[in-house]
N, C-alpha and C positions, 0 to 999 in steps of 0.2 A: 504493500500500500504506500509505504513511504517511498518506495523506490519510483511510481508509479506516478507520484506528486512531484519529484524532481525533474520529470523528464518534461513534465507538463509545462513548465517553468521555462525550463529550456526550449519549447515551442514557441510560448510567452513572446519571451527575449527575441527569438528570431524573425517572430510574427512583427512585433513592434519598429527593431532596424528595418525590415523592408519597409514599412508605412512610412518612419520618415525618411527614406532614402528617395519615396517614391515623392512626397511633400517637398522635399528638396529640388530634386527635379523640374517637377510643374512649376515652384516657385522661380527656377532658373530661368526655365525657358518662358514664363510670363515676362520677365525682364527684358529678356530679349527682345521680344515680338512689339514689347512696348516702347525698347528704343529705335527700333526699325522706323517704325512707323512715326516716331516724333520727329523724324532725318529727314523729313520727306522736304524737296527743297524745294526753293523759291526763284523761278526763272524773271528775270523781268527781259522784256525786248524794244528794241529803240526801232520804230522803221522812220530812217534820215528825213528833214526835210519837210514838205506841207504847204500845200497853200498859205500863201504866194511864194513861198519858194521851191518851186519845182523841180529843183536840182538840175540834171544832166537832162539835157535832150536827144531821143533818137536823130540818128540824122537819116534815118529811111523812112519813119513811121511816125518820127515829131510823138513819140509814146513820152511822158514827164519819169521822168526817174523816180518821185513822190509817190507815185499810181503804182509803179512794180513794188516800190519796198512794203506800204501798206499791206498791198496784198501775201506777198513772201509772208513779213511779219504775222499776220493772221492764220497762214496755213501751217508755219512752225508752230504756233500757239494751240493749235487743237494737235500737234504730235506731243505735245507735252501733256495737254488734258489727257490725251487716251490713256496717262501713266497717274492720273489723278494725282499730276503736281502741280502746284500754284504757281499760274502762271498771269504777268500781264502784259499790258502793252502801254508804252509812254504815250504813242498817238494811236488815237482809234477811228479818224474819219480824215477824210482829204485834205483839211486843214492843219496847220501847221500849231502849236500851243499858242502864239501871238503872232502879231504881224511882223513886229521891229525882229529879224534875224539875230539879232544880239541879243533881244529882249528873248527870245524864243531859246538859245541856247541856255543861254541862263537859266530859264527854267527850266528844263533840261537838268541839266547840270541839278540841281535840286532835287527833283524827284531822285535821280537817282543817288543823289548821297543821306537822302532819308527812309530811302526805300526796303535798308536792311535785305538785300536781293543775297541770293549764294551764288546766282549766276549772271553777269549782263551779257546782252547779245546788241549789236547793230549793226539793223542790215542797210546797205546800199547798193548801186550801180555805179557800177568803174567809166571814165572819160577820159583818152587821149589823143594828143594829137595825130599821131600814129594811127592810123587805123586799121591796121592790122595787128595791134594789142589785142589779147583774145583770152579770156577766160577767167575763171570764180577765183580768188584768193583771197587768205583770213590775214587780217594784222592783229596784234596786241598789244596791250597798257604795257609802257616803257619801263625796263626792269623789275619786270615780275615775273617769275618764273613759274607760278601758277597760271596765269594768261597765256602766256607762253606754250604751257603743256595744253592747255584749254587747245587755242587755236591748232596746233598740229593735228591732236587729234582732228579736231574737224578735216584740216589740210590733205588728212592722209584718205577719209574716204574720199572725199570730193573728185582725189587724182584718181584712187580707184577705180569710181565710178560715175563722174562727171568728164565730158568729153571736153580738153584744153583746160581743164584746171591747171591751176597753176602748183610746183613743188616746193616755192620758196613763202614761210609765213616769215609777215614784216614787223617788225617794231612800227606802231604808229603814234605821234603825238597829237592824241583827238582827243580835245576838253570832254567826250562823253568815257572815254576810256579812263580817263584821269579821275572822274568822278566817282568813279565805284573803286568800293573800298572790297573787294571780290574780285574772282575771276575776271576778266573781262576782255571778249572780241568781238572785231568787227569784220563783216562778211562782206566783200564786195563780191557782187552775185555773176558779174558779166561785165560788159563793155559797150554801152548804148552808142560809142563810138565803131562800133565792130558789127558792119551789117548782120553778119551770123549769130552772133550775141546776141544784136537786140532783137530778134527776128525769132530765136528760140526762149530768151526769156517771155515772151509773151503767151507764151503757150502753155494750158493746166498741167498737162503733163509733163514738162520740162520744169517749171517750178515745183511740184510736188515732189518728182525725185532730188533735186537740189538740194531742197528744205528739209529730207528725209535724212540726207546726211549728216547737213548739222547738226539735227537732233539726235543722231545715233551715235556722230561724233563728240557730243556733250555728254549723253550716255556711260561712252565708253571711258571720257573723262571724272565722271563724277565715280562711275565705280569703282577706278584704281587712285582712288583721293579721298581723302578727309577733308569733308565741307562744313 
């Protein structure tokens, strides 16, 4: 009998280490799942420019440079929703934040240094005199090395998979790049000076795959990084 009571004990005991081994567990992995999900980041997006400053002109199609970024900008913006991350946009309609260009940066400039963003993006259309300049290329916020790795990535699908991207990302000094205290690059999409350029950026299908890159490219940036 007595012997019979010890052993029962020792069931006890082992019964119990597995309960909390298994409470331990669940408690771990709730931690987890709860920091996953509080990471979830904050893309903000600039698309350049707005009534009345229309940026770069087609020179085949007279298309405003203002009219492509909006749009770009919008359609990168629902590849970020489909990831149910919080995403915005500086400009949301053909118009520019103010009329006075100065005045308009400046604000700019603001939003995005209040904005607390983990990611800036802005996008635009490339112009030169050359017109046989030809293709997408990313710059980034002047010695940061976080920008920096941002933009290749993007860099590296674009070459991949975007026909004439370009292999070289540039240092650029652009008051919206300076602004953010984040990541931060900018996309010039094409070359509205480059019949072929402007001629395929107008097109749904030539902007969606584009746009798919930078988002995959930021992707791929955010998950080999601590944001």
């Amino acid at each position: 009998m007595i012997k019979s009571i010890k052993i029962n004990y020792k069931l006890l005991a082992i019964i119990l280490v597995i309960i909390f081994y298994l409470i331990y567990i669940n408690i771990n992995n709730g931690y987890k799942a709860n920091t996953i999900s509080y990471a979830t980041p904050f893309i903000l997006i600039d698309a350049g420019h707005g009534s009345p400053d229309g940026g770069a002109i087609g020179l085949t199609t007279g298309v405003k440079e203002s009219d492509l970024n909006l749009e770009y900008a919008k359609t990168l913006k629902t590849y970020f929703l489909s990831l149910n991350y919080k995403v915005e946009l500086i400009r949301t309609s053909e118009y520019g934040l103010l009329e006075d260009k100065y005045e308009d940066m400046l604000k700019r400039k603001e939003i995005i240094e209040k904005s607390n963003c983990d990611i800036f993006i802005s996008i635009h259309m490339n112009k030169f005199s050359l017109t046989s300049s030809i293709g997408a290329q990313t710059f980034y916020k002047q010695n940061d090395e976080n920008s920096k790795k941002l933009a290749n990535c993007i860099r590296d699908l674009l070459v991949k998979n975007i026909e004439d991207a370009r292999k070289l990302s540039l240092e650029g000094d652009y008051l919206v790049l300076n602004s953010a205290s984040c990541p931060a690059c900018l996309v010039e999409c094409g070359f509205l000076s480059n019949e072929k350029d402007e001629l395929r950026l107008q097109q749904k299908e030539f902007r969606e795959k584009l746009c798919y890159q930078i988002f995959c490219g930021t992707i791929k940036y955010l998950n080999s990084s601590l944001y």
